[in-house]
C-alpha positions as CSV (number, residue, x, y, z in Angstrom):
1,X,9.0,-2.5,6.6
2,X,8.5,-6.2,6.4
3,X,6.5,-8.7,5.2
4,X,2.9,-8.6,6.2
5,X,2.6,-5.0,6.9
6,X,-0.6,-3.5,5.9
7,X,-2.0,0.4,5.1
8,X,-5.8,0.8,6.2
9,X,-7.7,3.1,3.5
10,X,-11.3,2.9,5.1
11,X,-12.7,-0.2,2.6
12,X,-9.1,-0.9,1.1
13,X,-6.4,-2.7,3.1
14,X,-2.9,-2.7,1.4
15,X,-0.6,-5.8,2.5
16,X,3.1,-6.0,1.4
17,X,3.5,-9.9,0.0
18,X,7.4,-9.7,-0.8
19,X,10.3,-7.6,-1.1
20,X,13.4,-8.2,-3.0
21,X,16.6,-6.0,-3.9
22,X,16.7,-4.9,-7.5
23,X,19.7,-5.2,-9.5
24,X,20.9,-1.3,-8.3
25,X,20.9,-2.4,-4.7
26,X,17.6,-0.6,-3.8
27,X,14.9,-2.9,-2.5
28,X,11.1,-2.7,-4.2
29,X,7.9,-3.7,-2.3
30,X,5.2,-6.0,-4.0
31,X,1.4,-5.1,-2.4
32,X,-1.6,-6.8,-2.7
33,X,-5.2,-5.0,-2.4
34,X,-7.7,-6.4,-0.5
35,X,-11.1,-4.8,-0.5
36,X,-13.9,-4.6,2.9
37,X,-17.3,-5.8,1.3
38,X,-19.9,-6.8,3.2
39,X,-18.2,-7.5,6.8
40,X,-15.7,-9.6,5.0
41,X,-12.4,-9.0,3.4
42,X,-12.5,-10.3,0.1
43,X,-9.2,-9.9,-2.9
44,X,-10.1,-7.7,-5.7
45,X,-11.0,-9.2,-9.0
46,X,-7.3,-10.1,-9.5
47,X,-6.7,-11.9,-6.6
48,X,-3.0,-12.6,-7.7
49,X,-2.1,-9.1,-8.9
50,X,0.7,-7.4,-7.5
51,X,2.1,-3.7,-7.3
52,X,5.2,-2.1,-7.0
53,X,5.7,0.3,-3.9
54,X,9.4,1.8,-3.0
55,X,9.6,2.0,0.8
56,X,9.6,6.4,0.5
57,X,5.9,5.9,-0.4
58,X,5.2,3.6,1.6
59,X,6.0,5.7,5.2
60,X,4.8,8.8,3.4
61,X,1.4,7.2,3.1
62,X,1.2,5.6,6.7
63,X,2.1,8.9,8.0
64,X,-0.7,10.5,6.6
65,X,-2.5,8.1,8.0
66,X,-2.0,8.8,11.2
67,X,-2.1,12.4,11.0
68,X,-5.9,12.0,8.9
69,X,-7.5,8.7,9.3
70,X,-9.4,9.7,6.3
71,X,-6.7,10.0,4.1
72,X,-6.8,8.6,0.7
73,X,-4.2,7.4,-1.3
74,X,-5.6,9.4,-4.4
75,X,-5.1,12.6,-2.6
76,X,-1.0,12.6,-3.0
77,X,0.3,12.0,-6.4
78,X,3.8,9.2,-6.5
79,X,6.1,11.6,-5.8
80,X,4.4,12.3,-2.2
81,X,3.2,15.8,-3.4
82,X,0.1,17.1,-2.6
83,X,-3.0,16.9,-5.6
């Protein structure tokens, strides 16, 4: 995972901005959201909001993207289990 990687979710694209190791030596992901609307990519309302990710969920969810191109992230809850 690096900077600049990006999860597809039909209208929502997810794009890691930065990464940085926490003080217990594990490293956390910041994503932004950007949303498909109208042939053009546009930020959500917050266009400088942020969310934390840990790299786990990260692969889990670009797995099942692979396997299911119409996966949704709300189908899984955080812990990778299914809903």
């Amino acid at each position: 995972m690096k900077v600049g990687d990006r999860l597809n979710f039909k209208k929502f694209y997810w794009e890691i901005t930065s990464a940085k190791k926490t003080i217990y030596g594990r490293k956390e992901y910041k994503y932004k959201v950007v949303r498909k609307y109208f042939k053009r990519l546009l930020n959500l309302r917050h266009s400088d909001r942020t969310y934390t990710i840990w790299k786990e969920r990260w692969l889990f969810l670009e797995k099942k993207l692979k396997e299911n191109p119409d996966y949704h992230y709300s189908m899984s809850l955080w812990s990778n289990y299914s809903r």
